[in-house]
C-alpha positions in Angstrom: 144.5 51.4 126.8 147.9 51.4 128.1 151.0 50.1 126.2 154.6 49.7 127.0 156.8 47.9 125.0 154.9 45.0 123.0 152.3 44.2 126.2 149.0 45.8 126.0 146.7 46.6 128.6 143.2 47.3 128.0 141.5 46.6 124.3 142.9 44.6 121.9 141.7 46.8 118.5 143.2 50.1 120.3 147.2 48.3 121.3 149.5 49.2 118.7 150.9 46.2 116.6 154.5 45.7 116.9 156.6 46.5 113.9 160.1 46.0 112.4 161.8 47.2 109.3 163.1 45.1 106.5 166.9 45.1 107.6 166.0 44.5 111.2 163.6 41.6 109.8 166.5 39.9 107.6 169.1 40.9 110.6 166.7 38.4 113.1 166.5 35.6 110.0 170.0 35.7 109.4 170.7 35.4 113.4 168.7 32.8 113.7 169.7 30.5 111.1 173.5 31.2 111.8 172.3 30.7 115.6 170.6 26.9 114.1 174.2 26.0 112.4 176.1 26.7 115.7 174.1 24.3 117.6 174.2 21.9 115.1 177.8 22.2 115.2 178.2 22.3 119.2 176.0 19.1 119.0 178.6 17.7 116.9 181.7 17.9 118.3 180.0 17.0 121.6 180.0 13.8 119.9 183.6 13.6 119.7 184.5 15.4 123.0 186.8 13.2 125.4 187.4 15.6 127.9 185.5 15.7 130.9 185.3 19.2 131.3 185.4 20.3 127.8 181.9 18.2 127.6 180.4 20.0 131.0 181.7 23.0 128.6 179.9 22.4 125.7 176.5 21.2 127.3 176.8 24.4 128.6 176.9 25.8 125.5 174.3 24.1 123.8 172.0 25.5 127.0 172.9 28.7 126.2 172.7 28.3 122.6 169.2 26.8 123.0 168.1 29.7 125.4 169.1 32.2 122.4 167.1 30.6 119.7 163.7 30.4 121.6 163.9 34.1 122.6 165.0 34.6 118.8 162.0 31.9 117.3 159.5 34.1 120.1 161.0 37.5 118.1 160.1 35.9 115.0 156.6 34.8 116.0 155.9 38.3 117.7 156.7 40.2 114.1 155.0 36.8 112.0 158.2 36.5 110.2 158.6 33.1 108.3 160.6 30.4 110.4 163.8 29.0 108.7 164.0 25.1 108.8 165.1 24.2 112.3 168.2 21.8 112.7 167.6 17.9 115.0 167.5 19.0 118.6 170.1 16.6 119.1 172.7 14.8 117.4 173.9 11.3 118.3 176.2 9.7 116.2 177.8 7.5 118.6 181.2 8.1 117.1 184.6 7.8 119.3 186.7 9.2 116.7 190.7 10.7 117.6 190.1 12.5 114.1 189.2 16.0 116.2 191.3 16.6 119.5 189.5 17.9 122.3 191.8 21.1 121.4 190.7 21.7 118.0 187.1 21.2 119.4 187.4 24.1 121.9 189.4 26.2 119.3 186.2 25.8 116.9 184.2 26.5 119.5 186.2 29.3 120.9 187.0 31.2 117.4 182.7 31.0 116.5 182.4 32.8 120.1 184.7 35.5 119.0 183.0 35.6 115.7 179.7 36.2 117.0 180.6 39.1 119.1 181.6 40.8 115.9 178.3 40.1 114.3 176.3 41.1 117.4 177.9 44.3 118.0 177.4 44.8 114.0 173.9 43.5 114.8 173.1 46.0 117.2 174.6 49.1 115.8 172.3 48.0 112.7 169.1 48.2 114.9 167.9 51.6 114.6 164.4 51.5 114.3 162.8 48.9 116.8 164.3 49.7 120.4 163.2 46.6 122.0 164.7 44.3 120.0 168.0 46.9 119.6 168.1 45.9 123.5 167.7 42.4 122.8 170.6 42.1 120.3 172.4 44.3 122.7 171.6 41.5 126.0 172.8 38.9 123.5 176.3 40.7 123.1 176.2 40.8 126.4 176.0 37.2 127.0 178.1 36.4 124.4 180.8 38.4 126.3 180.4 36.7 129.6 180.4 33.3 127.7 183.5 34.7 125.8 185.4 35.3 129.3 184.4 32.1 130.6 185.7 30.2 127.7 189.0 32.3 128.1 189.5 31.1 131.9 188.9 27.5 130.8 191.1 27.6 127.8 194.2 28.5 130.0 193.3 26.1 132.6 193.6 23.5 129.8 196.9 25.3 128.3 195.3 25.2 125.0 195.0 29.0 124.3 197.2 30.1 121.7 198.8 33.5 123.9 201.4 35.5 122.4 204.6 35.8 123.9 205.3 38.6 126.5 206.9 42.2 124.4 210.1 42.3 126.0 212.1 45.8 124.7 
């Protein structure tokens, strides 16, 4: 029998059965469940989007978001770790609301980005014991980051970053 990783080749009874710790268990329930209340989230303010682009923005988001927590539900199922309860899979409220700008949409949006690359990085560091899902986490940063700069480019072609003024001595 031949492992690598979590696929077996060869007899069943001889593979080695994948294993995680207790922190890196709670670390992937905590993950997903704060990755269940971002989507929930995106879904709303898509809701109340007027912006064109920001909407093309967010759909992306919610893709992205989506791709996450199936690679994140498949963790769980690999290690048979009890599911949290999953949000709708979408939200339609119908609402056309001025109560949230298209602004403080993308600033939510932009501020949980940033937030998440904290967590991930703390993630990832915290994942000492089970290399393939340390690499995981570490592709999710990852991700995160690229998301990160793309929401940076579209928040100055909007002019709705907040950027500090130039240090002049």
């Amino acid at each position: 029998m031949v492992q690598i990783g979590n696929i077996h080749f060869g007899s069943a009874d001889t593979a080695i059965k994948p294993t995680i710790n207790i922190l890196e268990a709670s670390l992937l329930w905590d993950l997903l469940v704060a990755r269940y209340k971002c989507i929930e989230e995106t879904q709303i303010y898509q809701n109340y989007a007027h912006d064109a682009d920001l909407k093309a923005m967010i759909k992306y988001g919610i893709d992205f978001l989506e791709k996450q927590i199936n690679e994140l539900e498949r963790q769980m199922n690999l290690y048979k770790l009890p599911m949290p309860n999953r949000p709708p899979k979408s939200i339609n409220q119908g609402v056309n609301s001025l109560v949230l700008s298209d602004q403080f949409i993308f600033s939510q949006i932009f501020e949980g980005c940033q937030t998440f690359i904290d967590y991930l990085a703390r993630m990832s560091r915290s994942i000492t014991s089970n290399d393939p899902l340390r690499q995981e986490m570490t592709k999710f940063l990852t991700e995160e980051l690229f998301l990160f700069d793309k929401l940076v480019r579209f928040a100055k072609v909007k002019g709705w970053l907040n950027t500090p003024p130039i240090y002049k001595e």
